[in-house]
C-alpha positions as CSV (number, residue, x, y, z in Angstrom):
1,X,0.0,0.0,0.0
2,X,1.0,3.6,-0.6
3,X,1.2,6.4,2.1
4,X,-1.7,7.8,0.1
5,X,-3.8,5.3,0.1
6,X,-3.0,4.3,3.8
7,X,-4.1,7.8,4.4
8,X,-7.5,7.4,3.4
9,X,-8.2,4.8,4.9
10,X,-8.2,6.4,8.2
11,X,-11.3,7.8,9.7
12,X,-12.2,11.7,8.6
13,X,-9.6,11.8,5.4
14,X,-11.7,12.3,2.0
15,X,-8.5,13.1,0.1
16,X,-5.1,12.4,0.1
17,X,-2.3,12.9,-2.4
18,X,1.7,13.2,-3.2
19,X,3.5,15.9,-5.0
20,X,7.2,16.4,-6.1
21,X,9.6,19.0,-5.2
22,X,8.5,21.1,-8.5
23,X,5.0,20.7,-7.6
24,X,3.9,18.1,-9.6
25,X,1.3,15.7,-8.7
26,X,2.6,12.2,-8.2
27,X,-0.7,10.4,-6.9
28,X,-4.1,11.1,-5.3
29,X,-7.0,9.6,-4.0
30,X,-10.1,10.6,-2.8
31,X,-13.0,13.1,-3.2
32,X,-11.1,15.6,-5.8
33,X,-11.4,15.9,-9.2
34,X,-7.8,15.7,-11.4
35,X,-7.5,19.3,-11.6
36,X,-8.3,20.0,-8.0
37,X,-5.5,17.4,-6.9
38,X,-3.1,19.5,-9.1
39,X,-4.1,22.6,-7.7
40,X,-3.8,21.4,-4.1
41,X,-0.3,19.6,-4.9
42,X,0.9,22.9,-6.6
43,X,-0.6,25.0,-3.5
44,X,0.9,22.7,-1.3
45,X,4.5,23.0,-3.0
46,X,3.9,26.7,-3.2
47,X,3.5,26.9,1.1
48,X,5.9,24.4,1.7
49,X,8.3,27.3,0.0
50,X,7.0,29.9,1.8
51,X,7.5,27.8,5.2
52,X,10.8,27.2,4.0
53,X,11.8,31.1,3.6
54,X,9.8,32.2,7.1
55,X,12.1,29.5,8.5
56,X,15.1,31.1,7.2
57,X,14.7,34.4,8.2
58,X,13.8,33.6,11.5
59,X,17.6,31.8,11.1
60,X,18.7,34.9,9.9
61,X,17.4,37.0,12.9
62,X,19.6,34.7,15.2
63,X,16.0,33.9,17.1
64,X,16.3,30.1,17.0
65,X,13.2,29.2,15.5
66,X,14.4,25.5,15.4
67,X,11.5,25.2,12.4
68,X,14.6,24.7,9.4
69,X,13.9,22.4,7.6
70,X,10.0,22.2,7.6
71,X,8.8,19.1,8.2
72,X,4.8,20.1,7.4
73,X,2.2,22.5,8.3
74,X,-1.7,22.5,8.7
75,X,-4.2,24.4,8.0
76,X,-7.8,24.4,9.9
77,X,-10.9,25.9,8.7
78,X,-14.3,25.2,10.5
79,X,-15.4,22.1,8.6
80,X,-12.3,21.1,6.8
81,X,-8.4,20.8,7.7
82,X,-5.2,20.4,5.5
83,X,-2.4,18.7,6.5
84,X,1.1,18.4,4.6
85,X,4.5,16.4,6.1
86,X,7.2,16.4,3.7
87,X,5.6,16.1,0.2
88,X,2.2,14.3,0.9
89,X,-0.8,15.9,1.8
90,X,-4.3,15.4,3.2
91,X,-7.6,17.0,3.3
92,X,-9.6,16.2,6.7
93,X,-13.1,16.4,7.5
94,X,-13.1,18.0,11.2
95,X,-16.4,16.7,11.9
96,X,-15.4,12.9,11.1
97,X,-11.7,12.3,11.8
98,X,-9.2,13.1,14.0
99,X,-6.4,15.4,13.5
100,X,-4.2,14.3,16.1
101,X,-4.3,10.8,14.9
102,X,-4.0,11.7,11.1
103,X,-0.5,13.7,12.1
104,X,0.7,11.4,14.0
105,X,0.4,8.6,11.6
106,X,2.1,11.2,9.1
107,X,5.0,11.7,11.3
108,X,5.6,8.6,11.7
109,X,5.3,7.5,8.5
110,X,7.1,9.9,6.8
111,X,10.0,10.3,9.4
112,X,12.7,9.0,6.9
113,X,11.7,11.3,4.2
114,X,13.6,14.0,2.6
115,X,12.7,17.3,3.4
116,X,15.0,19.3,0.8
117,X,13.5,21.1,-1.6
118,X,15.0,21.1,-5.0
């Protein structure tokens, strides 16, 4: 089985893909159309960036922000939560799942990955 397809298997995940490192979608699965999944890869990519810089001016400022490389990020709405470790991501129905367990399972999944972005 694929980490993808692991993911939605668990309880609240209606979607779950992989992108590359140039934001290219590798797999998905779930409740999203092809298109969506490559927007959410490439929107995914694109934060994963952004996470990347914040964490290296907060280097810069000597303020030991310990966040270099990022490893993931979430982000919760009122209904619906995304969650990205290294290059996979999931979408979450709050109502049905658990974030908690959905992150941990991530974590430890993904714990060998490589977190360098090309």
């Amino acid at each position: 089985m694929s980490i993808v397809t692991d993911l939605l298997a668990r309880s609240g995940v209606i979607a779950a893909g992989q992108y590359t490192y140039k934001a290219e979608l590798l797999a998905y699965e779930g409740a999203l159309s092809a298109e969506h999944a490559n927007i959410i890869a490439i929107s995914c990519y694109d934060m994963t960036k952004n996470m990347a810089m914040e964490g290296d001016m907060l280097t810069a400022l000597n303020l030991q922000g310990g966040n270099r490389p990022p490893q993931g990020w979430i982000m919760r709405g009122p209904d619906y939560t995304v969650c990205v470790v290294a290059n996979v991501f999931c979408l979450i129905d709050n109502h049905k799942g658990s974030l908690n367990k959905t992150l941990g399972f991530m974590r430890q999944a993904l714990a060998n990955s490589s977190l360098d972005l090309v």
